[in-house]
SEDO-237850 format. One record per residue (C-alpha): residue number from 0; x, y, z. Coordinates in Angstrom, 3 decimals. Example, Ala and Ser with C-alpha at 12.3 -4.5 7.8 and 13.67 -1.06 7.14 Angstrom:
<rotis>
ROTI   pami          u          v          w
ROTI      0     12.300     -4.500      7.800
ROTI      1     13.670     -1.060      7.140
</rotis>
This chain:
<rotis>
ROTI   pami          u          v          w
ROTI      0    -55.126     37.284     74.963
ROTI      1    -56.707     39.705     72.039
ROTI      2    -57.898     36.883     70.825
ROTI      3    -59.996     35.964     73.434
ROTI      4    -60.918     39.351     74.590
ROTI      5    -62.432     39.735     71.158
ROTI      6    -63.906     36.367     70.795
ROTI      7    -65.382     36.536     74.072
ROTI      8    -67.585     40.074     72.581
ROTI      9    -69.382     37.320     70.375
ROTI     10    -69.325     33.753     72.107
ROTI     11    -69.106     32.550     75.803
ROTI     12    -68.410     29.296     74.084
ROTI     13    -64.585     29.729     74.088
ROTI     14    -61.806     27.539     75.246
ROTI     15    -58.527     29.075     75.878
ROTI     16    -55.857     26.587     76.240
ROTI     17    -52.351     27.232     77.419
ROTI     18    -49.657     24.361     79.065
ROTI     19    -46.800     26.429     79.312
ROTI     20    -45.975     29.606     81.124
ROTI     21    -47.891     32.494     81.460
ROTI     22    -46.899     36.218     81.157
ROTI     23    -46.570     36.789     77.634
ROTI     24    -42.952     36.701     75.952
ROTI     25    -43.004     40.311     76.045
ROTI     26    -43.064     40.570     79.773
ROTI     27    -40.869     37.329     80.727
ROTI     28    -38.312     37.329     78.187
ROTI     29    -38.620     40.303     75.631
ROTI     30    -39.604     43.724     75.459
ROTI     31    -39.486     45.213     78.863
ROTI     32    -36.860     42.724     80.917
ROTI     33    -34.258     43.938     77.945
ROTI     34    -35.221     47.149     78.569
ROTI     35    -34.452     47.230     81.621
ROTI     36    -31.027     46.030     81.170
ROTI     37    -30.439     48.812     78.504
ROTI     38    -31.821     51.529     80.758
ROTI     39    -29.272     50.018     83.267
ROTI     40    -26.007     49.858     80.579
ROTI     41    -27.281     53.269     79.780
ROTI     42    -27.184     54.691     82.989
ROTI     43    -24.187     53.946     83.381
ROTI     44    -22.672     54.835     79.764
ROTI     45    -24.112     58.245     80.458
ROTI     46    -22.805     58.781     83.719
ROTI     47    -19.034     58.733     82.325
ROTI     48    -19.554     60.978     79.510
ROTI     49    -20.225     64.383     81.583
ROTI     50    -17.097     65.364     80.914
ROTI     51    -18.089     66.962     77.417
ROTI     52    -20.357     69.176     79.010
ROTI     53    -17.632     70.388     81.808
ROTI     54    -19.358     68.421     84.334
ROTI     55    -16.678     66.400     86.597
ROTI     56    -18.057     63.094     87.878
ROTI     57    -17.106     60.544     90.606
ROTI     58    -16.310     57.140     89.453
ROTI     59    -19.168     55.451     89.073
ROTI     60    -18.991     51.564     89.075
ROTI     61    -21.214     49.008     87.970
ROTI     62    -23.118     46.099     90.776
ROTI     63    -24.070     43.303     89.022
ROTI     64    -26.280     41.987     91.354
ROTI     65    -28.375     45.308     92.136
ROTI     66    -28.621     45.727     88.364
ROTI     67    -30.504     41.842     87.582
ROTI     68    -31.925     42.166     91.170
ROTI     69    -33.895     44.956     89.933
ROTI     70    -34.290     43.533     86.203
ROTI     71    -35.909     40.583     87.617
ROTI     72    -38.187     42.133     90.398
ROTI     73    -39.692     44.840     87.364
ROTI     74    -40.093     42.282     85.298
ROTI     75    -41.929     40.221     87.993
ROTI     76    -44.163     43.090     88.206
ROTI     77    -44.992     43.623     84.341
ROTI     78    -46.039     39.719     84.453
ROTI     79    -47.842     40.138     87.788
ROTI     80    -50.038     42.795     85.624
ROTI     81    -50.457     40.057     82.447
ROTI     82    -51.367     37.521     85.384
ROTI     83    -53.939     39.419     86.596
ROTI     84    -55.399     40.056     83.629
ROTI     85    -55.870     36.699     82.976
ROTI     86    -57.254     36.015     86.555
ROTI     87    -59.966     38.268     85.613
ROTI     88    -60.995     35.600     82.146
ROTI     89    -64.101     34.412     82.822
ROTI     90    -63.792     31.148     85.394
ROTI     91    -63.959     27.764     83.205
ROTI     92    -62.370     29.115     79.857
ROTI     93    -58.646     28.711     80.624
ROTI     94    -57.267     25.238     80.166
ROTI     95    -54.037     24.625     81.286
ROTI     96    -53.201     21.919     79.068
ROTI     97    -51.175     21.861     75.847
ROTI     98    -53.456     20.829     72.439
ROTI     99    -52.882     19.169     69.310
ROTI    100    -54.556     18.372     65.993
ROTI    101    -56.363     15.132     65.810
ROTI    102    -58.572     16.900     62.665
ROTI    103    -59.564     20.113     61.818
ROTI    104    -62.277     20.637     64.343
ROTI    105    -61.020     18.116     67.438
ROTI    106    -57.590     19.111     69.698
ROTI    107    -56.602     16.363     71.522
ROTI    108    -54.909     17.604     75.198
ROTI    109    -52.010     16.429     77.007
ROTI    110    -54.733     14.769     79.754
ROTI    111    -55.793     13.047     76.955
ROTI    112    -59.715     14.481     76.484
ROTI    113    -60.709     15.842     73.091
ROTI    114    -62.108     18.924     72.535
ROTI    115    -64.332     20.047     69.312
ROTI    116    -64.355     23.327     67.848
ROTI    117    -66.449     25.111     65.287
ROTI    118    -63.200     27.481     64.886
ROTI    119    -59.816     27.902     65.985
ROTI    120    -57.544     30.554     66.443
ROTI    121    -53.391     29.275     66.590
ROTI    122    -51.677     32.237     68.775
ROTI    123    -48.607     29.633     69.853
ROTI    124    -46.197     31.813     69.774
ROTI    125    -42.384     31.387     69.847
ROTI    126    -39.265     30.245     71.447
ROTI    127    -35.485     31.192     70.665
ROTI    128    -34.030     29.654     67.455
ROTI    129    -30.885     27.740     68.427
ROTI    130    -28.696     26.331     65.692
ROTI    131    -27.503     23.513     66.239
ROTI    132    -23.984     23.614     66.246
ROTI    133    -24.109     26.135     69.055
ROTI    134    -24.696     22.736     70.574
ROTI    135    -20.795     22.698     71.060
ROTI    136    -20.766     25.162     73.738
ROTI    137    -22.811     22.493     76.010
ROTI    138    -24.000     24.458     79.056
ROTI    139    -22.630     27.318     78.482
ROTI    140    -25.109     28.414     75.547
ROTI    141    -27.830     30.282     76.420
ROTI    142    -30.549     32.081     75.336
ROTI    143    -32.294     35.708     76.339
ROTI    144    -34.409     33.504     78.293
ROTI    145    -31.559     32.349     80.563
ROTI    146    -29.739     36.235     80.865
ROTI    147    -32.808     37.650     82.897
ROTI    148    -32.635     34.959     85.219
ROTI    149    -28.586     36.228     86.262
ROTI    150    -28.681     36.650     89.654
ROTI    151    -25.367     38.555     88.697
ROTI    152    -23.327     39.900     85.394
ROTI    153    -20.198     37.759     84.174
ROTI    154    -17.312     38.605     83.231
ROTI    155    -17.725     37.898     79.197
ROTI    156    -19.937     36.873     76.694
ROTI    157    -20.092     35.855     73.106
ROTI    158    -23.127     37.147     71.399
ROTI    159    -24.002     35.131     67.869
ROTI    160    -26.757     37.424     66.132
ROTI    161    -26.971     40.590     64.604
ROTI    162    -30.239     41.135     64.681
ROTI    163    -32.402     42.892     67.281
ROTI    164    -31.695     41.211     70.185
ROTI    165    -27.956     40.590     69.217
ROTI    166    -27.937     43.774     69.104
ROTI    167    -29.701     45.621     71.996
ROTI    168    -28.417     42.745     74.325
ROTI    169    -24.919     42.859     73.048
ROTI    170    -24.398     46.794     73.596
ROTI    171    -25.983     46.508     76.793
ROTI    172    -23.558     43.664     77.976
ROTI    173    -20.885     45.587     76.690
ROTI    174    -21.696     48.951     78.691
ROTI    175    -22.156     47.416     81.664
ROTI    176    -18.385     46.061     81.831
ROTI    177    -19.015     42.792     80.592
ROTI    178    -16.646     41.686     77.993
ROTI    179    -18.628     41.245     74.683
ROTI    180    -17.748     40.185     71.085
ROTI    181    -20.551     40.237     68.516
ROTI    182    -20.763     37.833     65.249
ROTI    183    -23.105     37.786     62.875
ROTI    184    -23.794     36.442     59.035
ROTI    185    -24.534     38.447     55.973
ROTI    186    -23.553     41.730     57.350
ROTI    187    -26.813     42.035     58.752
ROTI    188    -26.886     45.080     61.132
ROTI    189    -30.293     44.453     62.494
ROTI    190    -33.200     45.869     60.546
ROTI    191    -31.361     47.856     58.470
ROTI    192    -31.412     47.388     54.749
ROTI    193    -30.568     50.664     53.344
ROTI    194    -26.937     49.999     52.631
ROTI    195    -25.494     53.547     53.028
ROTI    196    -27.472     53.219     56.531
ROTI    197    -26.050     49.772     57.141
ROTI    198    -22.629     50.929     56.910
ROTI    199    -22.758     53.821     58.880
ROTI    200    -24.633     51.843     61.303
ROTI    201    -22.109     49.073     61.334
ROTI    202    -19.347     51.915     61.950
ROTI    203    -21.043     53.396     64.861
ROTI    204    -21.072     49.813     67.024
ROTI    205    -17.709     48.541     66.086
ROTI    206    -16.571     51.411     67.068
ROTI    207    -17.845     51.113     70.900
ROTI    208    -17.427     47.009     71.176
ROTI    209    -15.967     43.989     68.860
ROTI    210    -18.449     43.133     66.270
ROTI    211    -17.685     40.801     63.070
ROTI    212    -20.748     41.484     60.857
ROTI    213    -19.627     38.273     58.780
ROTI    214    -17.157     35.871     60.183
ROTI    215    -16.882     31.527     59.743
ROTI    216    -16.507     30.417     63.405
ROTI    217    -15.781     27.331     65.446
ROTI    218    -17.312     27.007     69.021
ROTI    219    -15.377     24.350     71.363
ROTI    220    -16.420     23.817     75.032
ROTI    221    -13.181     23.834     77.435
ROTI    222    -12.485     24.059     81.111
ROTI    223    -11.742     27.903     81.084
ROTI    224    -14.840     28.547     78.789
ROTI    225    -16.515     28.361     75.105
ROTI    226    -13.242     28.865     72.949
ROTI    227    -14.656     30.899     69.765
ROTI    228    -12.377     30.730     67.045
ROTI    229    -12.933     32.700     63.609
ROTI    230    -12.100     33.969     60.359
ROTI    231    -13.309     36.757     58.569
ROTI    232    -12.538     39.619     56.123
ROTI    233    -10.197     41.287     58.229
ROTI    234     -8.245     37.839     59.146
ROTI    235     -8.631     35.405     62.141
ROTI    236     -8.470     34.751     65.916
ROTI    237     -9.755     33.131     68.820
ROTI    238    -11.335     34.377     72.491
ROTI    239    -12.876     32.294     75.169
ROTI    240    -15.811     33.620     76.901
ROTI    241    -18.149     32.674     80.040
ROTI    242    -21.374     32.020     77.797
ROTI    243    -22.575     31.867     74.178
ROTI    244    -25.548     34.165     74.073
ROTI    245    -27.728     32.515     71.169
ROTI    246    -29.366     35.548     69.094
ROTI    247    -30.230     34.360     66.247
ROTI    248    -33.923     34.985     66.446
ROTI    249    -36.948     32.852     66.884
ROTI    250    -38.976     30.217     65.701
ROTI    251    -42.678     29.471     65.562
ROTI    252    -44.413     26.987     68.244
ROTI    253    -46.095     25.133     65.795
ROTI    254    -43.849     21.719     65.336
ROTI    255    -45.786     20.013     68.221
ROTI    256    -49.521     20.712     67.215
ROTI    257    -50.431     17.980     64.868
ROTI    258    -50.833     19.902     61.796
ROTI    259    -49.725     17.043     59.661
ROTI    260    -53.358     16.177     60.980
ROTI    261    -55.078     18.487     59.248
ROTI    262    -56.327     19.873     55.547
ROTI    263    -54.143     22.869     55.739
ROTI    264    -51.734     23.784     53.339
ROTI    265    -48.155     24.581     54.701
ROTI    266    -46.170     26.741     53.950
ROTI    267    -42.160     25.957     53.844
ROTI    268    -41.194     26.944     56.919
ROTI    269    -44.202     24.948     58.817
ROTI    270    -46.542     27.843     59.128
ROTI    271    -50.150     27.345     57.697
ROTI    272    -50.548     29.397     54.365
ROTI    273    -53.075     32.788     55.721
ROTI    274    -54.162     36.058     54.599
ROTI    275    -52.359     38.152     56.656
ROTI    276    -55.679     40.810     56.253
ROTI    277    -58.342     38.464     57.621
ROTI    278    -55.840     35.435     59.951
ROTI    279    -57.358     32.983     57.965
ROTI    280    -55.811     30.143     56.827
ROTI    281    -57.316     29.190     53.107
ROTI    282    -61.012     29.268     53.322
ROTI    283    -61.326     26.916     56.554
ROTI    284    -62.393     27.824     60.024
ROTI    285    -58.881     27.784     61.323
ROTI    286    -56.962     31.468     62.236
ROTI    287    -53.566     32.240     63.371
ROTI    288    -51.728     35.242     64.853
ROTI    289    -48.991     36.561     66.690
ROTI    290    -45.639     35.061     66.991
ROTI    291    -46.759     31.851     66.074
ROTI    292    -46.952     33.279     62.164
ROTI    293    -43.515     33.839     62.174
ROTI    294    -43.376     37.167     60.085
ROTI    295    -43.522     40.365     62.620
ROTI    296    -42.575     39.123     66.114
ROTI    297    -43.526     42.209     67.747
ROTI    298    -46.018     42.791     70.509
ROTI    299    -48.342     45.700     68.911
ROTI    300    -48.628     43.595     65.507
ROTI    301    -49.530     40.115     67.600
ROTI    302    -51.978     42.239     69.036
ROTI    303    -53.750     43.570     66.215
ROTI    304    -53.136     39.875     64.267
ROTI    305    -54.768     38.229     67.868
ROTI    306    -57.867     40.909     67.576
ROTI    307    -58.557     40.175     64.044
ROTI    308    -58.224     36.462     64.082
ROTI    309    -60.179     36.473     67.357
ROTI    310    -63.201     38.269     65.665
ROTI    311    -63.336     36.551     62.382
ROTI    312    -63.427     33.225     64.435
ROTI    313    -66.031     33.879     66.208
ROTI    314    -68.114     35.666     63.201
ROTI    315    -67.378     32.792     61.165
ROTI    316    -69.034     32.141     58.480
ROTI    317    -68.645     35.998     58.291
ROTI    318    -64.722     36.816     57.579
ROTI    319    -63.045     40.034     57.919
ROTI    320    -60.461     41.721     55.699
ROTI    321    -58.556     44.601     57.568
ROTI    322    -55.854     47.191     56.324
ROTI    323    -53.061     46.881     58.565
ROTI    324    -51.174     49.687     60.608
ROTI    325    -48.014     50.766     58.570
ROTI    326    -45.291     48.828     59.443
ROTI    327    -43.153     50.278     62.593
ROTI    328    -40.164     48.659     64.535
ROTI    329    -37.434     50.140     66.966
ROTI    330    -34.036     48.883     68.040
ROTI    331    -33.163     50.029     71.440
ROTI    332    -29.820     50.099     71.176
ROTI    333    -27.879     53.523     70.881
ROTI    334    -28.490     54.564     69.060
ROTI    335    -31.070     53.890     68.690
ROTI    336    -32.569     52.217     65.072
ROTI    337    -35.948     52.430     63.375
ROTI    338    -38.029     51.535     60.394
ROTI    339    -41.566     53.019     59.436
ROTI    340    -43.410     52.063     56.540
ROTI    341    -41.825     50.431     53.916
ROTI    342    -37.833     49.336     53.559
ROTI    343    -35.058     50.170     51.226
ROTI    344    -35.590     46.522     50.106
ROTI    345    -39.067     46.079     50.236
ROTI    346    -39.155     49.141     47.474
ROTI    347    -36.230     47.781     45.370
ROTI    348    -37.240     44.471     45.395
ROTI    349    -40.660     46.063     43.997
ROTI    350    -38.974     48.262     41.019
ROTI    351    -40.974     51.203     42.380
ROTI    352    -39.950     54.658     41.071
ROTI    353    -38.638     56.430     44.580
ROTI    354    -36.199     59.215     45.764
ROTI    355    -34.239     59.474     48.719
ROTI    356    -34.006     62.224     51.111
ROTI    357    -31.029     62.257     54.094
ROTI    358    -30.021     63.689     57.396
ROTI    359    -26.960     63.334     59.449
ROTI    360    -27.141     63.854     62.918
ROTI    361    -23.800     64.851     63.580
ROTI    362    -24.581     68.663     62.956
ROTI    363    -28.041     68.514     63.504
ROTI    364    -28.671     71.668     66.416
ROTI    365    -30.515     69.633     68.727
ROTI    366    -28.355     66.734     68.754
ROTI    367    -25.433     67.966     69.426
ROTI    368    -26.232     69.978     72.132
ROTI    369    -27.450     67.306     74.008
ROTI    370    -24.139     65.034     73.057
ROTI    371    -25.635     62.434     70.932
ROTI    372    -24.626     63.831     67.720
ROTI    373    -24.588     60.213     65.911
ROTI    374    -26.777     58.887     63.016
ROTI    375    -28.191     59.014     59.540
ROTI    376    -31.939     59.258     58.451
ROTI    377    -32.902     58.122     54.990
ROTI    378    -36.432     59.208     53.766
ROTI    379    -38.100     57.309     50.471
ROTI    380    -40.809     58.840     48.477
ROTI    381    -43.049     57.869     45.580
ROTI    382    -41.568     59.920     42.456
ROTI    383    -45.258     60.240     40.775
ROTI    384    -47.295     61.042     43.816
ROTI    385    -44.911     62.492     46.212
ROTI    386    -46.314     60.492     48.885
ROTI    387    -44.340     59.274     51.743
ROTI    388    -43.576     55.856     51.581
ROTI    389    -40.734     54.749     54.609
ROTI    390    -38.110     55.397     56.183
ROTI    391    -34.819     54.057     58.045
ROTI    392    -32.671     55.288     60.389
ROTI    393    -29.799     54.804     62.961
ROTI    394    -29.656     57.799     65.673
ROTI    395    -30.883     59.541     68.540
ROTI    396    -34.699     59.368     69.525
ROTI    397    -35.579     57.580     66.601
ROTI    398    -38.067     55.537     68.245
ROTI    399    -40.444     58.624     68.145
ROTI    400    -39.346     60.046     64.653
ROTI    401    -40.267     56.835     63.576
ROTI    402    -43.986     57.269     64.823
ROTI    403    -44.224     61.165     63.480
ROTI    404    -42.983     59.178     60.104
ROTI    405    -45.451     55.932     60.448
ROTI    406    -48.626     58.201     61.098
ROTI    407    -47.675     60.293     58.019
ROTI    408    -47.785     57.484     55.866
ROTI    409    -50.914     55.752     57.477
ROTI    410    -52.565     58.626     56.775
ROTI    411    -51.910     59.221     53.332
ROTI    412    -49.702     62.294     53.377
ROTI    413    -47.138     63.964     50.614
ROTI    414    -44.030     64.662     51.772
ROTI    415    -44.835     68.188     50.939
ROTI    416    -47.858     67.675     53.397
ROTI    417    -45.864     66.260     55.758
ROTI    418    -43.426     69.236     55.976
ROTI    419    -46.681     71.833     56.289
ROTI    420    -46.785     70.429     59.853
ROTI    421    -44.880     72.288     63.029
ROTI    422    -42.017     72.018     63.732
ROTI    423    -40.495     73.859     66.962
ROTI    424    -36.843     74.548     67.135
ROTI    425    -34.502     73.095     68.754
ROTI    426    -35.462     69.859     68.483
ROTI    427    -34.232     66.694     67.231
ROTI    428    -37.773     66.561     64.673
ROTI    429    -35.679     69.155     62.781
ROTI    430    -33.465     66.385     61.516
ROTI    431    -36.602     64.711     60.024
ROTI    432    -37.556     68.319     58.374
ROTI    433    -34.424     68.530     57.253
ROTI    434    -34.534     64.579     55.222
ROTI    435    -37.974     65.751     53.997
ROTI    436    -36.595     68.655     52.187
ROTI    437    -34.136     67.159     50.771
ROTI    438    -36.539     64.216     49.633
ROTI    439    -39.197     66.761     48.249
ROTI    440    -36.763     68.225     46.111
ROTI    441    -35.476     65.322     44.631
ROTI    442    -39.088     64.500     43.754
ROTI    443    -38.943     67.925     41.912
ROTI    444    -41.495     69.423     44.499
ROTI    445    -39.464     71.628     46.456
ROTI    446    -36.391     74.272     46.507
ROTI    447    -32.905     72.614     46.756
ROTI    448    -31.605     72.795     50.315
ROTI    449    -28.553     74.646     51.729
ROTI    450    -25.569     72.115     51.949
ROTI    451    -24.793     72.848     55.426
ROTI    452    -27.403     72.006     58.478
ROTI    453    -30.721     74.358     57.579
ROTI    454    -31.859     73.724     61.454
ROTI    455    -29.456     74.480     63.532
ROTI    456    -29.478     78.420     63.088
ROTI    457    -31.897     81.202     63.757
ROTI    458    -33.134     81.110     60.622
ROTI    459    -34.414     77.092     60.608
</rotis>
């Protein structure tokens, strides 16, 4: 769609061709359905914890129907919004046929006409990756797909995946009274690849439901259920559960399109090789974008990829390199996780000369007053410079620390720059103050921090 909306600012020559549901996966299946079934797990998480704050509750319970009724009917409504956007494309350019390569200007539709383009953008997208041996569990594997079509909750589930959706789906599951055990490979704990962060992080979920962050398993399909059997570092055992929820992310739609057909180079994985700055593929007319690249599945990024590959296309021969946003991406769970500019890995794997800075949340002022005293924030700066580079984190509200830390680093900024902003007390922002400080001084640009929490007094 922000491919077209650009193109169409240049050419009324444009064909856009879609066979397969409309909606975006962001609406149907992604972003906001899964938030909706979080904002249910954690209304109802939150409602038994009042007791900390001397507030006595009823006994709140849990319908499983009311809570996908109303999943499905707002997620009806954020796809009624994407379908009316495309009602409003100009009449003619939507074909509602699927397309493949015959050569690199001609597609070749499922009604068998040919079309021939001067230049093509692939926006594809992407459908769940299922391995296959969670074959085994016959129809009782599903995808993310499947869970927002529930008419009501069951009574367990096996999630495989680690990852985001593993992770935000999982918890959910789990709050809601639905009986979840979590397995995933590598000790992946979604984003995360700051170890000190991954630990804690890891901590904090086992902690509220089963999760094997490594295990070897076995999936059988019986007559009571999928019969999960495994083994890992802290020994062996076995569960049967309703459903295996496949989480273990998601693959590019680009297996059916005939590339073989083309002059493109490809990449391993199947993916044309592209400059990620222009959405060009090589030096040809072809552009992709979005999920279909199979690097950031997220929906601001496919946007920005689907406006650049949109305009180059239709500029050709006139191509466009473009910095790109710094890199931001949330976990929903809770709490929540976050990463803004660049990784623990990406810098390592680098050899660039950085320092650390950290803040716990479990005395930060803010935090604890409001009961969600849980997480760790790890700051990474450039040792020369002082500049800002990224940051990762596990704890509460990090979804908008993460953009106060993103827009620093876009911009340019020092950590000592950073810390000349405002910063109003109490608030949770004092946590990031807090990882700045002790990240400036390690880059030898600032007084050594107090041990103890510096934002949680008067004197902050």
């Amino acid at each position: 769609m922000g491919a077209y909306r650009e193109a169409r600012k240049y050419t009324n020559r444009i064909a856009l061709i879609d066979g397969g549901p409309l909606g975006t996966t962001c609406a149907r299946v992604g972003c906001m359905p899964s938030k909706l079934l979080i904002a249910a797990a954690n209304a109802y998480h939150d409602a038994q914890e009042t007791d900390r704050f001397g507030v006595r509750s009823g006994a709140p319970s849990v319908d499983g129907k009311a809570v996908m009724a109303r999943v499905r009917s707002e997620r009806d409504r954020f796809v009624g919004f994407v379908m009316d956007a495309v009602e409003g494309f100009d009449e003619g350019h939507l074909i509602r046929e699927f397309a493949s390569f015959v050569d690199d200007h001609t597609l070749k539709l499922s009604s068998g006409r040919t079309i021939t383009a001067r230049a093509i953008v692939i926006a594809t997208g992407s459908r769940p990756n299922v391995p296959p041996p969670f074959q085994a569990a016959g129809e009782r594997l599903i995808v993310n797909d499947d869970l927002f079509d529930w008419d009501d909750l069951p009574q367990s589930v096996a999630v495989f995946g680690a990852g985001v959706i593993g992770l935000e789906l999982g918890q959910a599951l789990s709050r809601l009274g639905v009986r979840v055990r979590l397995f995933g490979r590598d000790h992946f704990v979604g984003p995360i690849s700051d170890p000190k962060l991954r630990d804690y992080a890891a901590d904090t979920f086992e902690a509220e439901f089963p999760a094997h962050w490594h295990a070897d398993t076995e999936i059988s399909n019986t007559d009571e259920g999928v019969l999960i059997q495994w083994k890992d570092e802290n020994g062996a055992g076995e569960e049967t559960f309703d459903f295996l929820l496949a989480a273990t992310g998601r693959r590019a739609n680009i297996d059916k399109l005939g590339l073989e057909n083309t002059s493109l180079e490809l990449a391993p994985n199947g993916v044309p090789v592209f400059d990620p700055l222009s959405g060009r593929a090589g030096e040809s007319h072809i552009f992709i974008a979005g999920d279909a690249v199979a690097d950031l599945p997220l929906l601001h990024e496919a946007a920005d990829e689907g406006r650049l590959a949109g305009e180059n296309a239709a500029r050709l021969p006139h191509a466009y390199r473009r910095a790109r946003r710094a890199a931001l991406g949330v976990v929903f769970s809770e709490p929540q996780i976050a990463i803004a500019g660049q990784t623990f890995k990406q810098l390592t794997d680098q050899g660039a000369a950085f320092e650390i800075g950290e803040a716990s949340f479990e005395d930060q002022g803010r935090a604890r007053v409001m009961g969600v005293n849980k997480g760790l924030l790890r700051v990474y700066g450039e040792k020369e410079t002082g500049r800002l580079l990224g940051a990762e984190m596990v704890g509460p509200q990090a979804e908008h620390l993460a953009h106060l830390i993103a827009w620093a680093i876009q911009s340019g900024q020092t950590v000592s720059e950073v810390l000349q902003n405002p910063f109003y007390h109490p608030v949770v922002e004092e946590g990031l103050r807090t990882a700045l400080r002790t990240l400036n001084n390690a880059l030898g640009f600032g007084p050594n921090p107090p041990l103890r929490c510096i934002d949680c007094g008067p004197g902050a």
